[in-house]
C-alpha angles and dihedrals in degrees: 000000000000112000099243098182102092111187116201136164118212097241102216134330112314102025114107145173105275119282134229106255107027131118124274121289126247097247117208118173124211116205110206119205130155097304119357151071122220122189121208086214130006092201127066122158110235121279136064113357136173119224110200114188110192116194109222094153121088093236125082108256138172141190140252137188136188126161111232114263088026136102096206123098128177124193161144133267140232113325122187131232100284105012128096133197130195134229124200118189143136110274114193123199124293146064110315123195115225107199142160120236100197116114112302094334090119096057086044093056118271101127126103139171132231129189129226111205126199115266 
């Protein structure tokens, strides 16, 4: 069974949920295992991307994302051993911190960065 609730927090003004209509996102895919994150690129330009986190631990994890020098995060939630769940959101230039919120998964390494470059 696919996880079909996506949750997701707006940045910051002016980034938005994907409209219809627009171009094709940037995908990056995050493979979660105990206890790390793996990115399938470390590099998007800015605009519309789509963050896919795949389960392939055995634990429940989730994913977190907060451009550096923001206070806003946006994220997913729990995703089970196994499952995976997209998020689709404007990404504007800069260092972005890629992190699990479950329990302690973040001091055991599951944390990772991706930069957003200018168009």
């Amino acid at each position: 069974m696919k996880l079909a609730v996506v949750a997701a927090v707006a940045f910051c003004a002016g980034n938005s949920l994907l409209l219809a209509g627009s171009r094709a996102p940037a995908r990056v895919q995050v493979t979660a295992q105990e206890f790390s994150y793996t990115l399938s690129r470390l590099h998007v330009h800015a605009g519309t991307a789509t963050i896919e986190l795949v389960n392939f631990g055995q634990d429940l994890h989730d994913l977190r994302l907060q451009r550096r020098g923001s206070q806003h995060i946006a994220g997913l939630g729990v995703v089970a051993p196994g499952e995976h769940a997209d998020l689709t959101l404007k990404l504007r230039p800069g260092r972005y911190s890629l992190w699990c919120s479950v329990a302690n998964h973040r001091q055991l390494g599951m944390h990772a960065q991706l930069i957003v470059l200018s168009p």
